[in-house]
N, CA, C and O of each residue as an XYZ file, in Angstrom:
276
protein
N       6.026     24.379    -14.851
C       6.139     22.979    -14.537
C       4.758     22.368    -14.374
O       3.768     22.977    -13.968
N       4.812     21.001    -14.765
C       3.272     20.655    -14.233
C       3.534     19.875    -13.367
O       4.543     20.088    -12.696
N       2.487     18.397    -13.021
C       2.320     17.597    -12.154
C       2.516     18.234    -10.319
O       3.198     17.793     -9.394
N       1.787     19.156    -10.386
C       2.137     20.042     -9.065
C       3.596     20.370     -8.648
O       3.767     20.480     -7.433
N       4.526     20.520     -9.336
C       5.683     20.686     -8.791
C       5.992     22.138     -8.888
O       6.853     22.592     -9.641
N       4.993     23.082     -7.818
C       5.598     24.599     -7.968
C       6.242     25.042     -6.989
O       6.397     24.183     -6.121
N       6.664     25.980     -6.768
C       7.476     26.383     -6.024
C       9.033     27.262     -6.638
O       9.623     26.820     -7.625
N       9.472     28.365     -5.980
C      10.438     28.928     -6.365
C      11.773     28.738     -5.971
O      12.879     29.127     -6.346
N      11.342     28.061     -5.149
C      12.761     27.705     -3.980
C      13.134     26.203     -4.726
O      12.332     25.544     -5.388
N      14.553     25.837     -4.445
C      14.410     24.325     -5.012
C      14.356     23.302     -3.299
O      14.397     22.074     -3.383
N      14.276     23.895     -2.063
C      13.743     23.004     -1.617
C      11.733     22.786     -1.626
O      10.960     21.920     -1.216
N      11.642     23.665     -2.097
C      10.022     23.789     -2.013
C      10.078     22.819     -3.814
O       8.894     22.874     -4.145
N      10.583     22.313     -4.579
C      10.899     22.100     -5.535
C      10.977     20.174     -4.839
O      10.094     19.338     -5.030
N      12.138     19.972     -4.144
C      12.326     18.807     -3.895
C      11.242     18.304     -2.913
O      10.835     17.143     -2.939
N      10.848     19.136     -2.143
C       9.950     18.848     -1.061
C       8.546     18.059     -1.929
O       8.191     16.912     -1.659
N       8.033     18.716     -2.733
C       7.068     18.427     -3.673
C       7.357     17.324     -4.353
O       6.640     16.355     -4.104
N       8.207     17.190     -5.147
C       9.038     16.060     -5.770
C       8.732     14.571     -4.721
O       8.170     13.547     -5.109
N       9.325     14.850     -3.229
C       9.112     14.016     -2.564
C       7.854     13.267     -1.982
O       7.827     12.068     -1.703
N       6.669     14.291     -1.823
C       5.504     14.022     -1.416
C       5.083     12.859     -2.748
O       4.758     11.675     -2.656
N       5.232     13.684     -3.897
C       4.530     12.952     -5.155
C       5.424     11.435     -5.176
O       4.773     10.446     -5.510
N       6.654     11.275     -4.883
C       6.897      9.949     -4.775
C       6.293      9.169     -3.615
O       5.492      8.296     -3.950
N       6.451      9.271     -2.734
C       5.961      9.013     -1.515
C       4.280      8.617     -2.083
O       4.015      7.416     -2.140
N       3.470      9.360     -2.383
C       2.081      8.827     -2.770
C       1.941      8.396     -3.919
O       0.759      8.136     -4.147
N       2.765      8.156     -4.943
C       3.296      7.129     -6.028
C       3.103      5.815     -5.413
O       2.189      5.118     -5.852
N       3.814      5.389     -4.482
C       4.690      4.734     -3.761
C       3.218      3.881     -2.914
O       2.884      2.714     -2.711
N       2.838      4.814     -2.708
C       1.367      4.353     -1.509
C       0.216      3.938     -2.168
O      -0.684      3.309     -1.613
N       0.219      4.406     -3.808
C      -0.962      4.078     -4.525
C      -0.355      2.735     -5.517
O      -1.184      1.916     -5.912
N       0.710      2.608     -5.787
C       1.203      0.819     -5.926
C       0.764      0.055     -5.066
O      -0.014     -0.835     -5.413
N       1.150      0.201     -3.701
C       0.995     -0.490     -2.483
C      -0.444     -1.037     -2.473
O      -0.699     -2.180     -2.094
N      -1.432     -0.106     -2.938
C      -3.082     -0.413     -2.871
C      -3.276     -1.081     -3.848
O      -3.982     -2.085     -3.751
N      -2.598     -0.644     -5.285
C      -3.108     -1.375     -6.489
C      -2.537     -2.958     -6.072
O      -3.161     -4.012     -6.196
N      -1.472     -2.809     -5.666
C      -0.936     -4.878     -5.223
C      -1.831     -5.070     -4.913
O      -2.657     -5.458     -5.739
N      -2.207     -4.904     -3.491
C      -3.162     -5.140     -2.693
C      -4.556     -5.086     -2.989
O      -5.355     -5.550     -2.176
N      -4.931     -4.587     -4.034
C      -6.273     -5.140     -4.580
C      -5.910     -6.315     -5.588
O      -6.548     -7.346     -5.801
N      -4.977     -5.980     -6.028
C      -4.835     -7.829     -7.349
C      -4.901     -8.385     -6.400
O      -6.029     -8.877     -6.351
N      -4.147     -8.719     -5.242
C      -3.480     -9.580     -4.458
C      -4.881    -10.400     -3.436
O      -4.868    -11.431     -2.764
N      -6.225     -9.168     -3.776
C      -7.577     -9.832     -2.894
C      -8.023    -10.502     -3.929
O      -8.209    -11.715     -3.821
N      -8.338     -9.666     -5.412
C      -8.884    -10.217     -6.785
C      -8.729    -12.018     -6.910
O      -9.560    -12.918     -6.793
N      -7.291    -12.014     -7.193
C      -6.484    -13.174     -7.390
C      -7.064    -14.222     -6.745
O      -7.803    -15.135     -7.115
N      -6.250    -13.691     -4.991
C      -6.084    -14.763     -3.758
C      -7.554    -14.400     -3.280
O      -7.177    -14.114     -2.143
N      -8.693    -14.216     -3.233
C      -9.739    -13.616     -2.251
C      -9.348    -13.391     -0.789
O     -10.090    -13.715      0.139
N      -8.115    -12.803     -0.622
C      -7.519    -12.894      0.742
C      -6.026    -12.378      0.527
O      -5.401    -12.578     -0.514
N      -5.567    -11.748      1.541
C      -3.912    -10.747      0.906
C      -3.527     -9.984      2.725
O      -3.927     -9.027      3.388
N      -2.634    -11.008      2.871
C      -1.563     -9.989      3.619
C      -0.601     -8.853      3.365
O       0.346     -8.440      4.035
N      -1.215     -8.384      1.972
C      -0.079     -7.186      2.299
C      -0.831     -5.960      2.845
O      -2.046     -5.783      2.765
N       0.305     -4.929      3.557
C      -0.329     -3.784      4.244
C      -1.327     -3.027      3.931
O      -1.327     -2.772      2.727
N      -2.296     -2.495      4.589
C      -3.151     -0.925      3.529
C      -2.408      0.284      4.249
O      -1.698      0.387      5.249
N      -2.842      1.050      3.388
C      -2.320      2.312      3.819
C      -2.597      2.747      5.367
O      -3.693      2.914      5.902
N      -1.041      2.911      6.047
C      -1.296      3.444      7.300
C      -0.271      2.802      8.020
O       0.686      3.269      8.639
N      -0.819      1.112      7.734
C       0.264      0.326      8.181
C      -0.602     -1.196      8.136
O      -1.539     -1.080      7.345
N      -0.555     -2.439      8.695
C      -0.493     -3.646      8.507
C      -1.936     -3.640      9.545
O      -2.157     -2.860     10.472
N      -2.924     -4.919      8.992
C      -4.328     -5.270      9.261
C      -4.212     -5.735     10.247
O      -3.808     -6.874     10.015
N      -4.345     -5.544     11.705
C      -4.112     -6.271     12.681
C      -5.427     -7.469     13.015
O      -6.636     -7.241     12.966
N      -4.944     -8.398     13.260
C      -5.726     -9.807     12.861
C      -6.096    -10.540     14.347
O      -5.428     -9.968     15.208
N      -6.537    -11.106     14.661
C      -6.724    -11.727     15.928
C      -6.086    -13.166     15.654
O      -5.876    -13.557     14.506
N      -5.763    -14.006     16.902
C      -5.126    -15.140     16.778
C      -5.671    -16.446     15.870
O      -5.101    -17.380     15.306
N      -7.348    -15.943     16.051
C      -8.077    -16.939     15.436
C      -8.211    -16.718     14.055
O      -8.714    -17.616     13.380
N      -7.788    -15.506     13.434
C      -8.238    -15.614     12.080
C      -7.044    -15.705     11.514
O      -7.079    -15.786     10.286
N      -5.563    -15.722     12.216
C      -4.513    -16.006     11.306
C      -4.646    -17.355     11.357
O      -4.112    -17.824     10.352
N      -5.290    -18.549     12.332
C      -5.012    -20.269     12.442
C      -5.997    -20.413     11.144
O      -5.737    -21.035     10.115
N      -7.253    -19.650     11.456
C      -8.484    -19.876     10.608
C      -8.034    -19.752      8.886
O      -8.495    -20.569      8.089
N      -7.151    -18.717      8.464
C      -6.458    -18.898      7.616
C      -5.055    -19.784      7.351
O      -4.854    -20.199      6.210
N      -4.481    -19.953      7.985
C      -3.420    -21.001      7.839
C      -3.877    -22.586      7.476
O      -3.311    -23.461      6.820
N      -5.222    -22.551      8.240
C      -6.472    -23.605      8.157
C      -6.358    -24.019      6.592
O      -5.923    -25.069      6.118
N      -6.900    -22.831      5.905
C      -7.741    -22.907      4.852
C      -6.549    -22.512      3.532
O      -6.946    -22.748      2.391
N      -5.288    -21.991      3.673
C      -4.211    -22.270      2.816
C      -3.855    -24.238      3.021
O      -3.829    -24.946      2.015
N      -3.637    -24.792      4.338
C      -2.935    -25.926      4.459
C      -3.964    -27.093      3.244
O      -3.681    -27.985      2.445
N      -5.213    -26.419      3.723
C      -6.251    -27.704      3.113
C      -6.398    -27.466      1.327
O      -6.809    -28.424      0.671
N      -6.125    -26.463      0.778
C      -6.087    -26.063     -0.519
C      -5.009    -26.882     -1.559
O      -4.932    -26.562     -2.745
């Protein structure tokens, strides 16, 4: 088999299967998220781990600068 899927067991089979979706899954998430800065110079969607935590002033400071656009 290729694409790392070894193992003799078929849960050592699915287990693998699963990781590789799972970081499929996580490396879309980044590629959005770089168009999504490219594009917009600015992107709420998550990075890997979980969501950019923002202070109060830079979500107004942005809401600012979408309203006036």
């Amino acid at each position: 088999m290729g694409w790392g899927l070894r193992g003799s067991s078929s849960w050592q089979w699915h287990a693998n299967l699963c990781f590789l979706l799972c970081r499929g899954i996580n490396e879309g998430r980044q590629a959005a998220r770089e168009v999504d800065l490219y594009l917009e110079k600015c992107t709420n969607l998550p990075v890997t781990g979980g969501i950019v935590k923002r202070t109060a002033g830079e979500v107004f400071a942005a809401e600012a600068v979408a309203v006036a656009a």
